[in-house]
Structures are given as C-alpha cells and as structure tokens.
N, CA and C of each residue as an Amber inpcrd file, in Angstrom:
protein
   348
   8.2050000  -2.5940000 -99.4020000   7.3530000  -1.4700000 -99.7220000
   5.9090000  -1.8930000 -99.4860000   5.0790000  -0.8970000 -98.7210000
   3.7870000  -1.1560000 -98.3020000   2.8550000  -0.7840000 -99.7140000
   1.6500000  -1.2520000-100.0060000   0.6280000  -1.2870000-101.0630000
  -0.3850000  -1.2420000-100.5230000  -1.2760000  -0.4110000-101.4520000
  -2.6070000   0.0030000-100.7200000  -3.6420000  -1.2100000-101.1860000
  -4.9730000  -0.8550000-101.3690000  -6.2080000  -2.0220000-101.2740000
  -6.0930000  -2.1970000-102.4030000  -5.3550000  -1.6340000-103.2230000
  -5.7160000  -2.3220000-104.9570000  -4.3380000  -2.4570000-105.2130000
  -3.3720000  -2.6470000-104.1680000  -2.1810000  -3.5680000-104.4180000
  -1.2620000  -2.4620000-105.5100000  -1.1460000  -1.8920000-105.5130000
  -0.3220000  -1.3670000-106.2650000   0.5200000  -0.2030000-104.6510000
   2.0100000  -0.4000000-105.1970000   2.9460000   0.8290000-104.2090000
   2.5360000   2.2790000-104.8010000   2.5160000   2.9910000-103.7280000
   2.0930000   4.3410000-104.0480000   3.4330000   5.3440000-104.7810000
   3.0060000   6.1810000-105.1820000   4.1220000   6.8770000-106.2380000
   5.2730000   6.9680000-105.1290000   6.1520000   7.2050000-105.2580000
   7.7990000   7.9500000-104.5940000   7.2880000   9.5810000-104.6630000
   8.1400000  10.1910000-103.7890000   7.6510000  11.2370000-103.4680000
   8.2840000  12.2650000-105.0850000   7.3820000  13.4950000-104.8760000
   7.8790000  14.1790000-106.1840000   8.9480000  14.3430000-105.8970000
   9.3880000  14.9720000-107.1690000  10.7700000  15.1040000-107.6180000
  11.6830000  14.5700000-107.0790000  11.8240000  12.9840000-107.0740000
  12.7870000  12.4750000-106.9460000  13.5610000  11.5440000-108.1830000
  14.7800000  12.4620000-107.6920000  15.6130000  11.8460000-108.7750000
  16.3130000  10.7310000-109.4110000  15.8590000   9.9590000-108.5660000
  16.1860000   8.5080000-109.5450000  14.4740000   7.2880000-109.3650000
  13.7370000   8.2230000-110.2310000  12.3540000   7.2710000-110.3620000
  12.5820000   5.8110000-110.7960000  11.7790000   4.8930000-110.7080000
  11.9740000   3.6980000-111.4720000  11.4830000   4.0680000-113.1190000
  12.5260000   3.2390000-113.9860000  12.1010000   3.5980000-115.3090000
  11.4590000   2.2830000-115.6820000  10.8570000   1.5700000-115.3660000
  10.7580000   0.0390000-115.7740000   8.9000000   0.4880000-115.6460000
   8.1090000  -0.2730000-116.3360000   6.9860000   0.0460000-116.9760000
   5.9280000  -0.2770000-115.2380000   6.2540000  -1.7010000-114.5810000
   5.6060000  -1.3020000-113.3750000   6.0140000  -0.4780000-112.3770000
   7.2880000   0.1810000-112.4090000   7.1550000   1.5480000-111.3530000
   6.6250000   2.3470000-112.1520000   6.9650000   2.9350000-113.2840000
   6.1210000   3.5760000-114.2820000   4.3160000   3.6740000-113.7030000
   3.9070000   2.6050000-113.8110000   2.2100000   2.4390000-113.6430000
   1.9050000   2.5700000-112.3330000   2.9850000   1.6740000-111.1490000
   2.5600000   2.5650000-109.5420000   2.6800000   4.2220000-108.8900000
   3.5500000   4.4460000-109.7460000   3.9900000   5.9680000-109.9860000
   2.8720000   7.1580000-110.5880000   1.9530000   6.5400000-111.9580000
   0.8170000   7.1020000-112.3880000  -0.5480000   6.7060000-111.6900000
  -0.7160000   5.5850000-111.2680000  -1.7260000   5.2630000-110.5490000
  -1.5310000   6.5040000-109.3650000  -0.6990000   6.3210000-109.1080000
  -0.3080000   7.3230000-107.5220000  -0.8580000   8.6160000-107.7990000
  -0.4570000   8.9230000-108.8510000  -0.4370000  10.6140000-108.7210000
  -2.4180000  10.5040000-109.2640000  -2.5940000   9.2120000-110.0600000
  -4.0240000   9.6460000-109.9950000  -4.7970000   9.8510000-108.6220000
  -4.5480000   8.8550000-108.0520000  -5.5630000   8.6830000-106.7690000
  -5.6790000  10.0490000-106.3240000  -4.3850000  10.8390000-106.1170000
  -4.7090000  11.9880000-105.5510000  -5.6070000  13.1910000-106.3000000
  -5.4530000  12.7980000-107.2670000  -6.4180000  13.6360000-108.3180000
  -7.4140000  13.0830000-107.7080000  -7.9000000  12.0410000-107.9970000
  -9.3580000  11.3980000-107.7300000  -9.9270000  11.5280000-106.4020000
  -8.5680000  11.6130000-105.4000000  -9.2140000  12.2650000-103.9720000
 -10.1290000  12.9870000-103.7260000 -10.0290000  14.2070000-104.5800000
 -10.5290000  15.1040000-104.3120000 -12.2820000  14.9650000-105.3420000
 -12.3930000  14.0420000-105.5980000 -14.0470000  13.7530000-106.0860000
 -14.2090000  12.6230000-105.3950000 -13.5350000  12.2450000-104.4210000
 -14.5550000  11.3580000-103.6510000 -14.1000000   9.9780000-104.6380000
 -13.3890000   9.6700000-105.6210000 -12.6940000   8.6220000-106.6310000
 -11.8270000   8.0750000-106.5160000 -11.0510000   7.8220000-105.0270000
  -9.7600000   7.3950000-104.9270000  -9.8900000   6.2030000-104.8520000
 -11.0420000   5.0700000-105.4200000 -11.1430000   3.5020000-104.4290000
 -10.8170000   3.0490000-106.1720000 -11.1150000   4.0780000-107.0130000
 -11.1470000   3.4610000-108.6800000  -9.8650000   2.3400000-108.2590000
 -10.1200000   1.6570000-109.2560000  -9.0900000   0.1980000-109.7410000
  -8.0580000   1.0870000-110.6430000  -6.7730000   0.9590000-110.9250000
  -6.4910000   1.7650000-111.9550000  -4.9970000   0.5520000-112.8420000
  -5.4190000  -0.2310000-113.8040000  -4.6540000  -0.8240000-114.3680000
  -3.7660000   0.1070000-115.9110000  -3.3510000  -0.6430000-116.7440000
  -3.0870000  -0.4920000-118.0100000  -4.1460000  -0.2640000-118.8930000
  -5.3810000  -0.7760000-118.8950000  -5.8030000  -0.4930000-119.4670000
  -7.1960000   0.6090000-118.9820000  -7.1180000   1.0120000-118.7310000
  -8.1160000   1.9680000-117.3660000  -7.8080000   3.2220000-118.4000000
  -9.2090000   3.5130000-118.6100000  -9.2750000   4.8400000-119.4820000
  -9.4390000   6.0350000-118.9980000  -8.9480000   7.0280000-118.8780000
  -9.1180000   8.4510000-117.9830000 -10.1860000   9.2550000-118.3130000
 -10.8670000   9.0350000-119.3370000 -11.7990000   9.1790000-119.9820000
 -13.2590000   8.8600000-119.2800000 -13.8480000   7.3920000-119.8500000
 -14.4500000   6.9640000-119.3820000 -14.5710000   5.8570000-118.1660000
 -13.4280000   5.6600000-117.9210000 -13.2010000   4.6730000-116.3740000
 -13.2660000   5.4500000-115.5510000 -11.8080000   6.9430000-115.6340000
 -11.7060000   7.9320000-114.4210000 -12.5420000   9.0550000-114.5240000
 -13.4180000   9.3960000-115.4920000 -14.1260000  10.6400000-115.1960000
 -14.0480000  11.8700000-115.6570000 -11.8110000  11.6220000-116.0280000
 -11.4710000  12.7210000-115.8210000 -11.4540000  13.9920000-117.1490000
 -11.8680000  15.0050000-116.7860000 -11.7700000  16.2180000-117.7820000
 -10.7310000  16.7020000-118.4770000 -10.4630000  17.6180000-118.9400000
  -8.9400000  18.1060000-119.7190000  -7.9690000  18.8870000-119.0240000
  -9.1810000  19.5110000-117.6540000  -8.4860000  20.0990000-116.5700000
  -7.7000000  19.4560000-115.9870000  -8.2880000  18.0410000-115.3880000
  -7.6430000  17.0710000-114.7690000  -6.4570000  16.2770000-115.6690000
  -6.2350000  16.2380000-116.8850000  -5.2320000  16.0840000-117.6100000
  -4.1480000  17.1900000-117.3260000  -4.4680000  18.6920000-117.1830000
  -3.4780000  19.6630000-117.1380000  -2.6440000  19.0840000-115.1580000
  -3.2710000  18.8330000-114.7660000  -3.0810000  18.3600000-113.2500000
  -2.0120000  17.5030000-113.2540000  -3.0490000  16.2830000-113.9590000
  -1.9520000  15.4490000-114.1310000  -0.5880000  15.3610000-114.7290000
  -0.4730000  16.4520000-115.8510000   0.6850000  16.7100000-116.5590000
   1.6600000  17.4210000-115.8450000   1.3260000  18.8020000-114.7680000
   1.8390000  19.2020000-113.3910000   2.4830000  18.1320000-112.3670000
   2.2280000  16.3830000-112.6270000   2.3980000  16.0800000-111.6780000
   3.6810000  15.6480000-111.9500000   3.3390000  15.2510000-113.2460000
   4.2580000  14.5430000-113.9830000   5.6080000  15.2820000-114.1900000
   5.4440000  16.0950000-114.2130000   6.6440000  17.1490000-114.3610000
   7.2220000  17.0600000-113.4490000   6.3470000  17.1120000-111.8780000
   7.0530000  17.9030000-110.7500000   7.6440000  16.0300000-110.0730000
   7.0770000  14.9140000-111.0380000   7.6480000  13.8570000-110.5920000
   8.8290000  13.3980000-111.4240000   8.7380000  13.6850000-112.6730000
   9.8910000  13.0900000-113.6390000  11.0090000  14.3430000-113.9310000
  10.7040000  15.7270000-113.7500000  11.3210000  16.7240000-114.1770000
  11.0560000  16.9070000-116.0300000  11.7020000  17.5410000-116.2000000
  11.3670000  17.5560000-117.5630000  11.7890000  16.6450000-119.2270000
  12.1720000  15.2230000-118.2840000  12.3100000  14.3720000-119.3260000
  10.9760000  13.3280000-119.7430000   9.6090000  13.6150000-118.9930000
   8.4860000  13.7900000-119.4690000   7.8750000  14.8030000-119.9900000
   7.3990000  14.8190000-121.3080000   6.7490000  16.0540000-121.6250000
   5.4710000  15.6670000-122.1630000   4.3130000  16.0100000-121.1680000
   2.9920000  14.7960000-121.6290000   2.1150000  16.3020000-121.5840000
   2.1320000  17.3790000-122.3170000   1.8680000  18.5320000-123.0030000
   1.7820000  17.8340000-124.4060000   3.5710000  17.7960000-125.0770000
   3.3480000  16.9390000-126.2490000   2.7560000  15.7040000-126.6500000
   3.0700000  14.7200000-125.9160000   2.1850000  13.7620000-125.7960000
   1.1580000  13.8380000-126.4110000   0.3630000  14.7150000-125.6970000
  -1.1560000  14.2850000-125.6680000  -1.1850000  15.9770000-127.3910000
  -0.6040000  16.5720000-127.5020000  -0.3090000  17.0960000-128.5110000
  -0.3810000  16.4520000-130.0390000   0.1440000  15.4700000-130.2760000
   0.1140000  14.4940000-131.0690000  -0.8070000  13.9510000-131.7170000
  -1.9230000  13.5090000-130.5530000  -3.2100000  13.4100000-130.2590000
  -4.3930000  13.8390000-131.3470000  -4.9020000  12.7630000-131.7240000
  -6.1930000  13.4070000-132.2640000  -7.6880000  13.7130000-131.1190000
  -8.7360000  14.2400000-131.4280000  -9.6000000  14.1140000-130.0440000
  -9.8120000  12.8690000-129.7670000 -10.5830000  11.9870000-130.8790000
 -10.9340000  10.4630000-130.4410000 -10.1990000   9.7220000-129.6820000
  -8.7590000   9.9590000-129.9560000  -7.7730000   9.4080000-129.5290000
  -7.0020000   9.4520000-127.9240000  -7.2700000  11.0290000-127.9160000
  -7.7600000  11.7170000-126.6870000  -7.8880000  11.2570000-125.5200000
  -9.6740000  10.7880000-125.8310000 -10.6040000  10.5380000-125.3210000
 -10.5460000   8.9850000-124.6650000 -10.0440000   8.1630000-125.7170000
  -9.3070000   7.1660000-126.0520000  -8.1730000   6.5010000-124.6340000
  -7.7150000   7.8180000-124.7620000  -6.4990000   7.2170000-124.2540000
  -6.2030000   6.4600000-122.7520000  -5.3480000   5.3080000-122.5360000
  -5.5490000   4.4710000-121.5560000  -4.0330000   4.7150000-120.7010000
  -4.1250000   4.5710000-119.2370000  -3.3820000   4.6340000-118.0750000
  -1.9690000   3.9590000-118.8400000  -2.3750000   3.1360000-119.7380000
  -0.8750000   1.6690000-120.4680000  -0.3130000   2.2190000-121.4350000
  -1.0030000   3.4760000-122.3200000  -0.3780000   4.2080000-123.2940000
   0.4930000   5.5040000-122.6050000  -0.0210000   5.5570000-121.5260000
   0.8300000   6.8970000-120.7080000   1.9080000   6.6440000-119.9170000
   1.8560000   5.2180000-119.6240000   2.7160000   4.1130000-119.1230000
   3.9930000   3.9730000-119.9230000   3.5190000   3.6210000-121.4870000
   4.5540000   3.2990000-122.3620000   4.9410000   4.4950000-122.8870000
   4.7200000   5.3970000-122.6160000   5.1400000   6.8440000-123.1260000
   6.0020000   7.2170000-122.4930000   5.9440000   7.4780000-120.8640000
   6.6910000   7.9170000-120.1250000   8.2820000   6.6130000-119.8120000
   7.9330000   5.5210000-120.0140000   8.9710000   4.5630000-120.0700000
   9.6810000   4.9450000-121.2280000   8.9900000   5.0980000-122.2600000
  10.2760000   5.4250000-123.1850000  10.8860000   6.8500000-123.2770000
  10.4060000   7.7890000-122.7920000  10.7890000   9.0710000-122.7290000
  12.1170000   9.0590000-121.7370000  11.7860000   8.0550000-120.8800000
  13.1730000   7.9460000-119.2870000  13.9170000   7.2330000-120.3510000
  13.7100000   6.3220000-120.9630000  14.8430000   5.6030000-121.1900000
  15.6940000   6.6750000-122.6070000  14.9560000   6.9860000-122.9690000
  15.5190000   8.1340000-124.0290000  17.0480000   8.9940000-123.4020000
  15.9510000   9.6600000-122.1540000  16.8280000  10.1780000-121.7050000
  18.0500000   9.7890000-120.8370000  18.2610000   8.7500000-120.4290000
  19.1770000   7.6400000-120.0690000  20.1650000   7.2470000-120.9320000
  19.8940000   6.4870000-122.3220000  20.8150000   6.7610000-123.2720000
  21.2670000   7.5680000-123.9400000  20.9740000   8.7200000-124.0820000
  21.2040000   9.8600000-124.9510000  21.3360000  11.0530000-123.7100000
C-alpha cells in the first residue's frame, strides 16, 4: 500500500465493507477523510496524528464536524454513530477533542459490533 508525504495510507474507499478495525487503520482511515475536508481550505499538508486537535490544530468548525460525521457514516455504515459521540460531549470537551479520541471511539464501536 502506497502513503502519502506524512506517511500515513490513505482511507479505503467509502463504504467498504470490511474496513480495518484495529486503531492504525482506524487513524489512516480518519486522517483520510480529513485531508479531504482540509482540501478544500487549502489544509491538506496538516500533519494529522492521535493527538491532533480538530479544533485548534485543524481549524475545523462544527460544520466541518457535520462533514466529517457524513463521512464516517458513508465509510463505516452505521456501526459508527459520531452524532452521539460528540452528543455526550460537553463544549470544552468539544473543543477539546483529539483525532486519538475519535480513533478510540470508532475502534470500539467496530469491535462492538463484531461481537455482538
């Protein structure tokens, strides 16, 4: 598998049905769908680790959260639900929140749905 300048493999195409559930396809998978968000401001060179805040690292607004939650859907189907997620949520927390917490969210949501 080919990797771009910040070394990470780019997401698998949407909706495909057998994603990796393991925490680094997990994070090349969200990095992915960011860049393309970030494409479109001219933001696609950002670094985007675990701990990379969407907030204040990426820029990004609440709009760009609704985007991203669209992506997520149309990549995991509906055994991500990062509506609730971020539901849960206090604002600080919000605001707060890092690429590694959305990481470990969506890993355990697949594996949820895997055993059960």
């Amino acid at each position: 598998m080919t990797t771009d300048a910040t070394r990470f493999a780019p997401a698998q195409p949407h909706g495909t049905a057998h994603a990796g559930t393991g925490p680094g396809e997990v994070l090349a998978d969200i990095a992915g769908m960011l860049r393309e968000l970030l494409e479109e401001y001219g933001f696609d060179e950002a670094e985007i680790g675990r701990e990379t805040t969407f907030h204040d690292d990426l820029e990004l607004e609440s709009i760009d959260l609704v985007t991203l939650s669209g992506s997520l859907r149309e990549h995991y189907g509906d055994r991500v639900n990062f509506a609730e997620f971020v539901a849960d949520l206090e604002l600080d927390e919000i605001i707060a929140l890092t690429v590694g917490q959305l990481v470990d969210f969506v890993v355990a949501s697949l594996r949820a749905t895997e055993e059960g």
